[in-house]
C-alpha positions as CSV (number, residue, x, y, z in Angstrom):
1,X,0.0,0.0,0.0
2,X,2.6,2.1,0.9
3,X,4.7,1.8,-2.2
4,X,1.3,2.9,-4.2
5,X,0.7,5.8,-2.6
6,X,4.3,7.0,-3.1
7,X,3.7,5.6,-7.5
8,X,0.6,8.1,-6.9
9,X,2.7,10.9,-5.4
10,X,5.5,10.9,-7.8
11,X,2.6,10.6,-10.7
12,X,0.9,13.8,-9.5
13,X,4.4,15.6,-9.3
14,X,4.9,14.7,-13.1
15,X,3.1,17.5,-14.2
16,X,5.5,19.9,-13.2
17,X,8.6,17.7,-14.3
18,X,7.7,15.0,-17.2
19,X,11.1,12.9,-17.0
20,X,9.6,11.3,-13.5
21,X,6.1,9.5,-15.9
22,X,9.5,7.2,-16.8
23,X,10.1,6.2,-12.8
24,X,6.1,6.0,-12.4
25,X,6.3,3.3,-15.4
26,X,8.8,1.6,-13.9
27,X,7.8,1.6,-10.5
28,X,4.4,0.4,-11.5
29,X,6.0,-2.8,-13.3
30,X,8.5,-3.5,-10.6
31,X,5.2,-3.2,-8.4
32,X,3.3,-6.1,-10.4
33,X,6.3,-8.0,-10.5
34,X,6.1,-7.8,-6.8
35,X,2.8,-8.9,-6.3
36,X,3.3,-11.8,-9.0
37,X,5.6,-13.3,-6.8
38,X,3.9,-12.5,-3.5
39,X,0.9,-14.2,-4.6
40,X,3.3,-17.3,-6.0
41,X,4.9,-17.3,-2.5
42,X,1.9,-17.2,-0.4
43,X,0.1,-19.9,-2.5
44,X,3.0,-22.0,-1.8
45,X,2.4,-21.5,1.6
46,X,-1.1,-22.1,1.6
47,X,-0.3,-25.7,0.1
48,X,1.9,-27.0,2.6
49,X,-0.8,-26.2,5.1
50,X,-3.2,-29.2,5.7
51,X,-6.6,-28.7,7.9
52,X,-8.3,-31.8,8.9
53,X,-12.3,-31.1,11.0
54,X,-13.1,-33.1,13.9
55,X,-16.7,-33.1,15.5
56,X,-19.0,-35.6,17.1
57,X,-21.2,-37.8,15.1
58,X,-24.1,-37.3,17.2
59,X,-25.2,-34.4,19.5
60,X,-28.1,-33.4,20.4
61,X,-30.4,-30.4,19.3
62,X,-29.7,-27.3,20.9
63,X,-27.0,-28.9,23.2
64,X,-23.6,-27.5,23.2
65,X,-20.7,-29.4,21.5
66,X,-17.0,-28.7,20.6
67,X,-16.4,-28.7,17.2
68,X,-12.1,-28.6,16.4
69,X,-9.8,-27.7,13.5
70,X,-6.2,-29.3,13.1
71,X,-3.8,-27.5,11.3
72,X,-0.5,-29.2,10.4
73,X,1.8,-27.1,8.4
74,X,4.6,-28.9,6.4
75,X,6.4,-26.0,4.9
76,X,9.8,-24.7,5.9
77,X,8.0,-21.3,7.2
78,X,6.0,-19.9,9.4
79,X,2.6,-19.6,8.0
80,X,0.0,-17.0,9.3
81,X,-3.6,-16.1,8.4
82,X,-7.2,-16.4,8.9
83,X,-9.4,-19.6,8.2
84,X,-13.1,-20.3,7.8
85,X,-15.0,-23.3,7.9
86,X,-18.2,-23.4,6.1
87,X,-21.3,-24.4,7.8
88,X,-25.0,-24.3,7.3
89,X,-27.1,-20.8,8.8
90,X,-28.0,-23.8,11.7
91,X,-24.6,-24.3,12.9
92,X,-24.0,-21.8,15.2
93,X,-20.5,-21.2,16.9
94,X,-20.7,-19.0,20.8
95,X,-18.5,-16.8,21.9
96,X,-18.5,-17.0,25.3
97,X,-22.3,-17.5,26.3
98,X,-24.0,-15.7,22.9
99,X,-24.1,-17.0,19.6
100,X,-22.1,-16.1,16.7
101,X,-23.3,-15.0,13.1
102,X,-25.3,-18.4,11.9
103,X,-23.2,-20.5,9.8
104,X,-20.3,-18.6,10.4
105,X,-16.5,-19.9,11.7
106,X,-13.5,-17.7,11.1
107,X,-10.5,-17.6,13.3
108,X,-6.7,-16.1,12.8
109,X,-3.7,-18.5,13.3
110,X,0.0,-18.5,13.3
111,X,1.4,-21.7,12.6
112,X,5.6,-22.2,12.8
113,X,7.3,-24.8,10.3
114,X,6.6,-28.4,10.8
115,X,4.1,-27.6,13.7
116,X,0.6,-28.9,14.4
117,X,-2.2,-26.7,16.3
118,X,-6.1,-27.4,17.0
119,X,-8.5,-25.1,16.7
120,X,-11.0,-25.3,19.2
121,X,-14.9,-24.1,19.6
122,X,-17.9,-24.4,21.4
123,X,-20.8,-24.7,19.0
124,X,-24.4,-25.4,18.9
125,X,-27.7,-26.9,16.2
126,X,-31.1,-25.8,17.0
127,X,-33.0,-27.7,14.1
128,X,-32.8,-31.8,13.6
129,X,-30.9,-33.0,10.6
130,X,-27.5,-33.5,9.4
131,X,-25.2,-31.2,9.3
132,X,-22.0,-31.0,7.3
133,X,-19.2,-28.7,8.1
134,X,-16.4,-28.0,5.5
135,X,-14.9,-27.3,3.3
136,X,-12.5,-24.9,4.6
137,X,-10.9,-22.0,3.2
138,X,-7.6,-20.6,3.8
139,X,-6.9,-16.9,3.5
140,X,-2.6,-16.0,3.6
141,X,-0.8,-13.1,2.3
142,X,2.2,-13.2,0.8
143,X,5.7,-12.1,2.7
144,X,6.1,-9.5,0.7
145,X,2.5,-8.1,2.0
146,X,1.4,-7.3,-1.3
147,X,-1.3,-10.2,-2.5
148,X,-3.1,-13.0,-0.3
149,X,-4.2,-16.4,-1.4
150,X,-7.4,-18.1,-1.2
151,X,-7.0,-21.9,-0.4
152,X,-9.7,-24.1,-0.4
153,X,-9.1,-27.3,1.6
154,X,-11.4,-30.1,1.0
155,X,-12.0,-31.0,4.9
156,X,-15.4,-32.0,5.9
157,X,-17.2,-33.2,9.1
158,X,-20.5,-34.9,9.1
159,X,-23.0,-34.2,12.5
160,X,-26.2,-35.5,13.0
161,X,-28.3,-33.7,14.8
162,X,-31.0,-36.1,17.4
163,X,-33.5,-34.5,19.3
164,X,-32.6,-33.6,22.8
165,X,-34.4,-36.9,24.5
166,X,-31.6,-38.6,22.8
167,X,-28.8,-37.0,23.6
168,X,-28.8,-36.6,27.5
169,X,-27.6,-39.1,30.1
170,X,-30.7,-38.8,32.0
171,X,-33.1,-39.1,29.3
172,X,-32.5,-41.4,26.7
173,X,-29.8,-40.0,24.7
174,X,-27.3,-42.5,26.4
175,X,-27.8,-44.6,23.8
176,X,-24.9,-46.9,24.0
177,X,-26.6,-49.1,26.7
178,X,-29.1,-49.7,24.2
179,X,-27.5,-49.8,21.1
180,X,-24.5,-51.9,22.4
181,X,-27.0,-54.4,24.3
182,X,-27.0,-58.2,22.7
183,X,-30.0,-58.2,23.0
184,X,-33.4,-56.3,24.9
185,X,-35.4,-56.7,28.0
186,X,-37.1,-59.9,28.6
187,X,-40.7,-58.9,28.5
188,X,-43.0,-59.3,31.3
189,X,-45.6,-62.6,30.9
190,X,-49.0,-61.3,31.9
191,X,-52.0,-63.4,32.1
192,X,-55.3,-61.6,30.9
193,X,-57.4,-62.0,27.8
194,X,-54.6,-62.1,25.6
195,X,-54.5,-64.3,22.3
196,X,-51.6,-67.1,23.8
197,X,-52.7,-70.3,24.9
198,X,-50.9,-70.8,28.0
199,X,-52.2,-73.8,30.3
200,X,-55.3,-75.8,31.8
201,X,-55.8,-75.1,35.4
202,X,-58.7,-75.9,37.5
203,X,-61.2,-73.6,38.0
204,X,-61.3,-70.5,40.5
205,X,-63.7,-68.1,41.6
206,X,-64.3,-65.2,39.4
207,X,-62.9,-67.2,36.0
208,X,-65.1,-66.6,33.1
209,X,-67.7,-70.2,32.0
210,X,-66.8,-69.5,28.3
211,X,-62.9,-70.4,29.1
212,X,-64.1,-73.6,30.9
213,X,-62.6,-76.7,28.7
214,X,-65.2,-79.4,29.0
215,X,-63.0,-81.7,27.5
216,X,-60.5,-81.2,30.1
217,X,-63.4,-81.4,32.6
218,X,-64.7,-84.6,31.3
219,X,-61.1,-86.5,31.9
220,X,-60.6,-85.2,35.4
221,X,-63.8,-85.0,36.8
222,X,-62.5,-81.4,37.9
223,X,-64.4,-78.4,36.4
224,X,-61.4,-77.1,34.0
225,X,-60.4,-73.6,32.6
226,X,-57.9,-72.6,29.6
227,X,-55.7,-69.7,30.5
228,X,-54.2,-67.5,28.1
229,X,-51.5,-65.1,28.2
230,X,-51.1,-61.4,26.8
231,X,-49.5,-61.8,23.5
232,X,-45.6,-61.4,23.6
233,X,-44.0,-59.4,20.7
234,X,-47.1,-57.2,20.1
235,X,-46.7,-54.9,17.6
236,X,-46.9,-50.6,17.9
237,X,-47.0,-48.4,14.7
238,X,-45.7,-44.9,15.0
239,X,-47.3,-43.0,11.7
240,X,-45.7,-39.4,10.9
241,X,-47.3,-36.6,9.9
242,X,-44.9,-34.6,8.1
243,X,-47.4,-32.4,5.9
244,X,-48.2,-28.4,6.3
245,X,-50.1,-28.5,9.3
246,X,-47.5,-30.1,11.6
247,X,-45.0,-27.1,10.6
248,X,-46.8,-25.1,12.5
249,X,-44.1,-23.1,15.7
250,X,-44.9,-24.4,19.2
251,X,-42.6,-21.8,20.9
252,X,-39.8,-24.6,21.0
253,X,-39.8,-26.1,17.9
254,X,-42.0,-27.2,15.1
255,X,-45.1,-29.8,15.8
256,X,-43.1,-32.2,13.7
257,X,-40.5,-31.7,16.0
258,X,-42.5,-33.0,19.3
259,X,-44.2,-35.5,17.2
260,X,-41.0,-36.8,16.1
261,X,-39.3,-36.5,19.8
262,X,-42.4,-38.3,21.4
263,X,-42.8,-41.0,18.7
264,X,-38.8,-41.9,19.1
265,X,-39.6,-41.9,23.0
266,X,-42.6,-44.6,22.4
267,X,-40.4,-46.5,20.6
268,X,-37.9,-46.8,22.8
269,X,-40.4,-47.3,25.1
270,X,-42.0,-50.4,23.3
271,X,-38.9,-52.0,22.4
272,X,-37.4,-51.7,26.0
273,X,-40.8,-53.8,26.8
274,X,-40.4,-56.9,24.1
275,X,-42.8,-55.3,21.4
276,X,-42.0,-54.9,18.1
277,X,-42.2,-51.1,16.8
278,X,-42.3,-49.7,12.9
279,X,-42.7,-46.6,11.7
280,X,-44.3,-44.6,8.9
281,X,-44.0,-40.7,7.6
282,X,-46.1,-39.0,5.1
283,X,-47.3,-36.1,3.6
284,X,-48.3,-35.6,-0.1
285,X,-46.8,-39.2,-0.6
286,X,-44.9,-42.2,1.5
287,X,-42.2,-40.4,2.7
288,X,-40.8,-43.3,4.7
289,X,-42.0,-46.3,5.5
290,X,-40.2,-48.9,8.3
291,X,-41.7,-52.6,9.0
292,X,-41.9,-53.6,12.6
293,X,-38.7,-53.8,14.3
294,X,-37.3,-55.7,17.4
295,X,-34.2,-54.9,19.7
296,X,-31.7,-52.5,20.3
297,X,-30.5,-52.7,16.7
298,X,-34.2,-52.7,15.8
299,X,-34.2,-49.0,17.6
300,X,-31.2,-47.5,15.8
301,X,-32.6,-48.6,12.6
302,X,-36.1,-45.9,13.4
303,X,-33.8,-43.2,14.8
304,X,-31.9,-43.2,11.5
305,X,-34.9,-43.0,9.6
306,X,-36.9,-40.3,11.1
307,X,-34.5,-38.1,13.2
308,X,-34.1,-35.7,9.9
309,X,-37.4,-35.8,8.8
310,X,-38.9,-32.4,7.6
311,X,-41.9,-30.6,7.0
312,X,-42.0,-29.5,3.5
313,X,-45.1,-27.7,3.9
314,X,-47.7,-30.1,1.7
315,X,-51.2,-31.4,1.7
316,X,-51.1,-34.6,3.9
317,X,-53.0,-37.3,1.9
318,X,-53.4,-39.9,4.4
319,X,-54.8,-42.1,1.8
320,X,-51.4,-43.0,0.6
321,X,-49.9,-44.6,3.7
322,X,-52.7,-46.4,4.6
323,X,-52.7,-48.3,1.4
324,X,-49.4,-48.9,1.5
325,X,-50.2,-50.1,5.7
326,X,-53.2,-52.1,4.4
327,X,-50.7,-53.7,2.0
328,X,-47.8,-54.5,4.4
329,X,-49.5,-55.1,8.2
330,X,-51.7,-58.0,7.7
331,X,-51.2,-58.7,11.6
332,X,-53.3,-57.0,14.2
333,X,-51.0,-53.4,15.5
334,X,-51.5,-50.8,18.0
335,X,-51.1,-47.9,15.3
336,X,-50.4,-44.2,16.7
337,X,-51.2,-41.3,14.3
338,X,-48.9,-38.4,14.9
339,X,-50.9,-35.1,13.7
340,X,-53.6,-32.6,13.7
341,X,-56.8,-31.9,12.2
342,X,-58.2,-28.2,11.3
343,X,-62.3,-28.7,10.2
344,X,-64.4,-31.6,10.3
345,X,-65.1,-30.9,6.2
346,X,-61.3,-31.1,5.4
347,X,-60.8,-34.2,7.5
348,X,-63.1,-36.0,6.0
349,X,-60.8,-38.4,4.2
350,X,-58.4,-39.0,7.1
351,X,-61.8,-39.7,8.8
352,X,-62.7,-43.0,6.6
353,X,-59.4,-43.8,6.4
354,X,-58.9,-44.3,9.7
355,X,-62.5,-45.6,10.2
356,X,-61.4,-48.5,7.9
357,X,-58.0,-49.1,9.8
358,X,-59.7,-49.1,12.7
359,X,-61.9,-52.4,12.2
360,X,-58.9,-54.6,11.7
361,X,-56.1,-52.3,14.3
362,X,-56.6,-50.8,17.7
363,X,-55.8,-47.4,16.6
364,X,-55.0,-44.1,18.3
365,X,-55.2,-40.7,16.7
366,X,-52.6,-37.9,18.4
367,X,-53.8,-34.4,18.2
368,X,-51.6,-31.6,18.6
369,X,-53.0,-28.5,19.3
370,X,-51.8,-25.0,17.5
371,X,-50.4,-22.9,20.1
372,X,-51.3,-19.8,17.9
373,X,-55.0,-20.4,17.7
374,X,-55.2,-21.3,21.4
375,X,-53.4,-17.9,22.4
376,X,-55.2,-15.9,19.5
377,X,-59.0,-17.5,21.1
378,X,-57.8,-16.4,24.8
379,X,-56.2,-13.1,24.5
380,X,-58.6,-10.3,25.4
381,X,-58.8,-7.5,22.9
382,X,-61.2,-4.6,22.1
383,X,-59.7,-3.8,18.8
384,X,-61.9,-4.8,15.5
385,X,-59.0,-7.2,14.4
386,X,-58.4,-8.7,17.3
387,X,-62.2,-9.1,17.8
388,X,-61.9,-11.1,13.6
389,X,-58.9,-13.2,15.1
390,X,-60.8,-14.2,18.0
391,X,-64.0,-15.0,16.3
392,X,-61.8,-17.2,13.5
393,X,-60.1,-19.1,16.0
394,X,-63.0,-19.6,18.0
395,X,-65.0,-21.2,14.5
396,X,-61.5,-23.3,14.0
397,X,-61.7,-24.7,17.1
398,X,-65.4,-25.9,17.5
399,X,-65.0,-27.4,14.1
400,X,-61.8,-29.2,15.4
401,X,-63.7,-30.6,18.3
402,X,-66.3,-31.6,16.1
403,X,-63.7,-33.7,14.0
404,X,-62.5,-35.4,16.9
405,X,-65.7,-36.1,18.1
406,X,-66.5,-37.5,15.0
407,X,-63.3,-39.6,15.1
408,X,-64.5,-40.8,18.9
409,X,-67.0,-42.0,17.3
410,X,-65.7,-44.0,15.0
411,X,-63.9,-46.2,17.0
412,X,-60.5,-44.5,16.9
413,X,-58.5,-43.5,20.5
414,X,-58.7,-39.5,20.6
415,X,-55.5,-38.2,22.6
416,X,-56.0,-34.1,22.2
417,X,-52.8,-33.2,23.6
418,X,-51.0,-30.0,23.8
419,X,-47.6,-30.7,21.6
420,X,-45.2,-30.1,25.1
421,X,-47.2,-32.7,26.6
422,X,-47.6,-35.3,24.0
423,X,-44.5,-37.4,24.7
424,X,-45.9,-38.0,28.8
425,X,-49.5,-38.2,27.5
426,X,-48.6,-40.7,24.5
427,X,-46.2,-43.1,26.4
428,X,-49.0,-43.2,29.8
429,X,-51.9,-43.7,27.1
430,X,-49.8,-46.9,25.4
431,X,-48.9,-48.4,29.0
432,X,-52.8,-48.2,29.8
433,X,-53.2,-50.2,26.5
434,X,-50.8,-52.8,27.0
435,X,-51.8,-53.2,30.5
436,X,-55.3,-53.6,29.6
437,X,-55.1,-56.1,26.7
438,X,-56.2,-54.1,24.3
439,X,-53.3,-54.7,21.9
């Protein structure tokens, strides 16, 4: 800069004496020349520097997690700079306590000859998914301080991103007792009017006549009963909403995202207890579809498949997955529907459809509220447009009720749930079914 300034000083003063445009001239190709070879130099430099990104493979969403970069130069010089890493407008890096620009990472180094030094930061993801970090870009200037060179450096971490119940030790992100396990609980034998043939025992007070086995009876001259046992293995479907109404804001997240967080919790749940536990997600289309599975690799195999799902914001056609369900789950299943209705005239379809499932699977319909319409109905207003937001949400809500009722009606389990209180509401209501031989 300074050698610029004086070309421009000595150009002005060649007005008054001409002979010195010949030194400008020449000072402006001796100052090319010179950032030629600064640039050469400091890409040279840039090469010899490699940058390797080291994160977790799993955190959790919104927890804090250190994310590093290792920088090993091989040159025979010092090499100094600034580096970024590139990262998605989710990827957050905090300085201190507050968070940094989204999707930004830069830091300054200074790295001797032949030295290796990590790069260290505290980092967090508020949004499920996976998230890739890298490549990474190197920014040097030259020795001579004329030109810098951009380097970019093909390094790349991969995070995935579970929801929060996964990823702390005292909920059930401590996976690795699970997923390491040979194999799950031994599920509890109960006897009830279950399905399994268990034994012939001889008759006690308050045992049903239409179990007696007169056959049985006949031979022993002792009035008989068949027992049976609740069905081991049962099987629990966890169906996905993933269509424009579940994208919705709850004030911590989407609906999807608490649909997503309790149905992984009821799986969990169920596999811990011997059953087997599929899953389905759907919007416009099958977006996903996972047959019953058993164990703890049974477990990792639904994680994987739902923890990134996303709402793309389409018309759910429930039609779709239930064809697809009538198709593939001949055998009797608890099924859990994960979503939200907004008038009984729009869920008309998901209505029949579910009446239909309903007369061959015990099946339970999720609700989750919208949060907006609740506060927009309660909030007390005088204005006219509050008085029109109160009225609409008032008509969206009796029409609502009127769906569910409908859906009572029809056979189907109604859980109408607020979505920070679905997980505890949908694991008690599937205990209360299991327990009650329902299944």
């Amino acid at each position: 800069m300074a050698a610029l300034l004086g070309l421009a000083v000595i150009a002005a003063a060649g007005f008054a004496a001409p002979w010195l445009d010949t030194v400008v001239w020449w000072g402006v190709a001796l100052v090319t020349g010179l950032i030629a070879e600064d640039a050469v130099l400091g890409r040279r430099r840039a090469e010899n520097v490699l940058a390797m990104l080291e994160a977790p493979a799993v955190v959790g969403r919104g927890r804090v997690f250190s994310v590093s970069l290792i920088l090993h130069n091989e040159g025979e010089r010092t090499v100094s700079g600034a580096v970024r890493v590139e990262a998605p407008e989710v990827f957050r890096v905090l300085h201190g306590s507050r968070p940094g620009r989204p999707g930004l990472w830069t830091v300054r180094f200074r790295l001797p000859a032949g030295e290796q030094q990590r790069l260290t930061a505290q980092a967090v993801v508020d949004v499920r998914g996976k998230v890739t970090l890298g490549p990474v870009w190197l920014r040097i200037p030259g020795p001579l301080g004329f030109a810098e060179r951009r380097v970019q450096v093909a390094a790349t971490a991969e995070v995935r991103v579970f929801p929060e119940t996964l990823a702390e030790r005292e909920g059930f992100q401590d996976m690795r007792g699970l997923l390491t396990a040979p194999e799950a609980k031994t599920p509890t034998r109960w006897r009830g009017e279950g399905l399994d043939f268990e034994s012939i025992t001889p008759y006690e007070r308050g045992d049903e006549e239409r179990h007696i086995d007169w056959r049985a009876t006949a031979r022993t001259g002792r009035i008989m009963v068949r027992r049976y046992q609740l069905e081991l293995n049962r099987e629990v479907f966890v169906v996905l909403d993933a269509g424009r109404l579940m994208g919705s804001d709850t004030g911590e997240g989407t609906k999807l995202d608490r649909a997503v967080d309790a149905g992984l919790v009821l799986c969990r749940s169920a596999i811990d207890h011997g059953d087997k536990c599929g899953v389905a997600i759907y919007d416009s289309q099958v977006r996903g579809f996972l047959p019953p599975q058993v164990g703890p690799a049974g477990f990792r195999a639904i994680v994987e498949n739902v923890y990134d799902t996303e709402c793309l914001f389409r018309e759910s056609d429930f039609a779709s997955i239930f064809a697809q369900f009538q198709a593939r789950q001949r055998k009797r299943a608890l099924v859990i529907v994960l979503s939200d209705i907004v008038d009984e005239a729009g869920s008309r379809s998901l209505r029949e459809a579910l009446h239909r499932l309903a007369k061959r699977h015990l099946v339970v319909f999720a609700a989750l509220r919208t949060p907006l319409i609740e506060t927009a109905f309660r909030r007390t207003t005088d204005s006219y447009r509050g008085l029109a937001r109160q009225a609409v949400a008032s008509r969206l809500l009796q029409e609502r009720e009127r769906g569910l009722h409908m859906l009572r009606r029809l056979g189907v389990h109604v859980l109408d749930v607020e979505p920070s209180q679905l997980t505890v509401s949908l694991v008690n209501r599937y205990v209360q079914l299991r327990e009650s031989g329902r299944l």
